[in-house]
C-alpha positions as CSV (number, residue, x, y, z in Angstrom):
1,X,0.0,0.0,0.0
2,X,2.9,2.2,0.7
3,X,4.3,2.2,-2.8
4,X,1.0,3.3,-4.2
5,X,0.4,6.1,-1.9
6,X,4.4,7.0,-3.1
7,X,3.4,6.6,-6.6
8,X,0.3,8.7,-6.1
9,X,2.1,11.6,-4.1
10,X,4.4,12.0,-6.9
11,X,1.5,12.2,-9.6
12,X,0.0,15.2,-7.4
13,X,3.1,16.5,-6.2
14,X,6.1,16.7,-9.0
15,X,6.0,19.0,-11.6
16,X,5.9,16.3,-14.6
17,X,4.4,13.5,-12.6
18,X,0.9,13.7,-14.4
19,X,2.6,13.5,-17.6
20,X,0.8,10.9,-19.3
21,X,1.0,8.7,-22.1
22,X,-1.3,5.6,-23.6
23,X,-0.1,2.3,-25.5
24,X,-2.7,1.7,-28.7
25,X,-2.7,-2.2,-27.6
26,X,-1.3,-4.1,-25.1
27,X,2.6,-4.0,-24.8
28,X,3.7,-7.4,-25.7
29,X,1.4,-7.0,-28.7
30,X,2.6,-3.3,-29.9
31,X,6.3,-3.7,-28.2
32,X,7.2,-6.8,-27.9
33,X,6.0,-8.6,-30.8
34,X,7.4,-6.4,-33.2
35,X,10.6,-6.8,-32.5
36,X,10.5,-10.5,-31.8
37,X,9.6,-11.0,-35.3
38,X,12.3,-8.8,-36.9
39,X,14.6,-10.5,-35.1
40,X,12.9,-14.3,-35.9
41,X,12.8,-12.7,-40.3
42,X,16.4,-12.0,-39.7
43,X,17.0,-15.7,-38.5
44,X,17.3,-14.8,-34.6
45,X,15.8,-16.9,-32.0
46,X,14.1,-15.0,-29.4
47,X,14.4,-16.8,-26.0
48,X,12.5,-15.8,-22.9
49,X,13.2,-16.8,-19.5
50,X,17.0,-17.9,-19.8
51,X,18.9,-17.4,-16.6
52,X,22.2,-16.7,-17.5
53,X,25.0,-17.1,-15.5
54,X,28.0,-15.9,-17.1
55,X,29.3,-14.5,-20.5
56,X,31.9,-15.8,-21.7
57,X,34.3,-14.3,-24.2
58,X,36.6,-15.2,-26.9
59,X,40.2,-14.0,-26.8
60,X,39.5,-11.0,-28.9
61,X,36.8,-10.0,-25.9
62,X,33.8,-10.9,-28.3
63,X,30.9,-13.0,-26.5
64,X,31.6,-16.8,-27.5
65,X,28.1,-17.7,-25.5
66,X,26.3,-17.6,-22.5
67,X,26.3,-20.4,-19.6
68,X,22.7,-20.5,-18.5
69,X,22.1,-21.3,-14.8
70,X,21.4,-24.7,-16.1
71,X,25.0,-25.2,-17.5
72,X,23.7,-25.4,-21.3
73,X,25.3,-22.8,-23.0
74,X,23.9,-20.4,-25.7
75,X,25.8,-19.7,-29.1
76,X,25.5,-17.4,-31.8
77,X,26.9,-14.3,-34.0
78,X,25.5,-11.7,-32.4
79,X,23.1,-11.4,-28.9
80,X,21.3,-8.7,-27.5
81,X,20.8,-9.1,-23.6
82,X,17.5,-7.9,-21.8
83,X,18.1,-7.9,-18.5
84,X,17.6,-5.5,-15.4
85,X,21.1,-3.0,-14.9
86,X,22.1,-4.4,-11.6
87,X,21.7,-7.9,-13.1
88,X,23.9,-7.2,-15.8
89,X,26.5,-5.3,-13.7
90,X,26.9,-8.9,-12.0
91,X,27.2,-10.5,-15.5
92,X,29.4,-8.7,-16.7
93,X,33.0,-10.1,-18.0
94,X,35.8,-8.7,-15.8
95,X,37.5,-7.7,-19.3
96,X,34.4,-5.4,-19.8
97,X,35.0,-3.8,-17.1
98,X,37.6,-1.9,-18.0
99,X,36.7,-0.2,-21.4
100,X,35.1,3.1,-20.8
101,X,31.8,2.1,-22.7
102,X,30.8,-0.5,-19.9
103,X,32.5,1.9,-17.2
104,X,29.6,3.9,-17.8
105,X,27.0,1.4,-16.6
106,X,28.2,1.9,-12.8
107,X,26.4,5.2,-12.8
108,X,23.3,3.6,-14.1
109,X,21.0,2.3,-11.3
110,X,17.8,0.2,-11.8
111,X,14.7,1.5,-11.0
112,X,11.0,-0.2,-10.7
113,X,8.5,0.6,-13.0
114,X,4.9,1.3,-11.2
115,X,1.8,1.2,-12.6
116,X,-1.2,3.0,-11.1
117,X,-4.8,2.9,-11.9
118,X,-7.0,5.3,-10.5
């Protein structure tokens, strides 16, 4: 209950928090789907719900594949990773970690997405 009252102060309170904005359709429908099946008529595979565990890299620091919680690994030319920013920061290769494109992820911090319906 607490998080909704939050929620709701900052729609009364904050100078843009009535900003509004409506999705024509339901998300994965007008979001998701979309790019699911530009990815599938490219010859991607989508896969949902894959715990990863680790990436792991080639010599040249390029991802070889991912290790899935589950110890099967994951292959492919290229890979695009959805995952929360604190998840990610876990994941990430120790090599990473030192070129300034990834060093910019440490000022990123993950935040919750709230819906409200009033």
């Amino acid at each position: 209950m607490q998080c909704i009252l939050i929620a709701l102060n900052r729609f009364l309170q904050e100078k843009h928090g009535s900003k509004m904005a409506f999705l024509d359709g339901n998300p994965p429908e007008r979001l998701c789907m979309p790019i699911v099946e530009h990815i599938e008529s490219k010859g991607g595979q989508v896969r949902l719900n894959s715990r990863i565990k680790k990436i792991e890299l080639n010599e040249d620091g390029s991802v070889k594949c991912f290790i899935q919680n589950n110890g099967s690994t994951i292959k492919g030319d290229a890979f695009v990773f959805a995952t929360p920013v604190d998840i990610l920061k876990l994941l990430l290769p120790e090599d990473w970690k030192e070129i300034p494109y990834f060093q910019k992820l440490e000022k990123l911090v993950g935040v919750p997405v709230i819906n409200v319906h009033i």
